[in-house]
N, C-alpha and C positions, 0 to 999 in steps of 0.2 A: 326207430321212428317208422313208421306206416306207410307209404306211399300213397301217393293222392289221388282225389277221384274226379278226373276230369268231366267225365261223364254227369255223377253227380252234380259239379258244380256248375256245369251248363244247364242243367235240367231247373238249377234251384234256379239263376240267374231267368231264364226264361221266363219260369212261375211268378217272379219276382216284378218283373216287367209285363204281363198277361194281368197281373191285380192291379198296376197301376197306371192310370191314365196320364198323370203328368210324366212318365217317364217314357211311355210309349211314344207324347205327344216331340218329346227332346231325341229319342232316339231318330224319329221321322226325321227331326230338322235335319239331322246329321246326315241320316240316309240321303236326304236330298241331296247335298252336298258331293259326296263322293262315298262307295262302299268304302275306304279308307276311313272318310272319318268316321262312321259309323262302327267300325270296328276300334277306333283308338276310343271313343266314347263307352263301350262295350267293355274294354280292357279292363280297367280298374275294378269293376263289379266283379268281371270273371275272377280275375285275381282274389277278391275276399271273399266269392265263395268259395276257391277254391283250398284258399286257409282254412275256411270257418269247415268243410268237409275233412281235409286234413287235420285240425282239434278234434272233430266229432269220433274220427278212426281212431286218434292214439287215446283218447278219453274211453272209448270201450276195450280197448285192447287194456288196458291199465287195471279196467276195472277187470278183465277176464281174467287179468292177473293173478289179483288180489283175492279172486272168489275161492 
């Protein structure tokens, strides 16, 4: 298995949140609140992008395989 790409999946989460305005509008709430809760808000995203970049790497590595 491939090791993960943090980097990537900050980048996507980012992009992800720069398109859309209702999530921008929820993270703000959060931010008000405390940079804690804005980062436990934060978490679960990071988390599946960081899977969904984690699938992406072992899905080419598979295929480099195979070629």
């Amino acid at each position: 298995m491939q090791t993960n790409d943090p980097t990537g999946a900050a980048i996507l989460v980012q992009t992800i949140f720069l398109k859309d305005g209702h999530l921008q509008g929820l993270l703000g709430e959060q931010a008000s609140k405390s940079p804690q809760a804005a980062i436990d808000f934060l978490k679960p995203f990071y988390l599946a992008a960081l899977a969904l970049t984690a699938l992406a790497t072992n899905a080419a590595a598979a295929t480099t395989q195979t070629a």
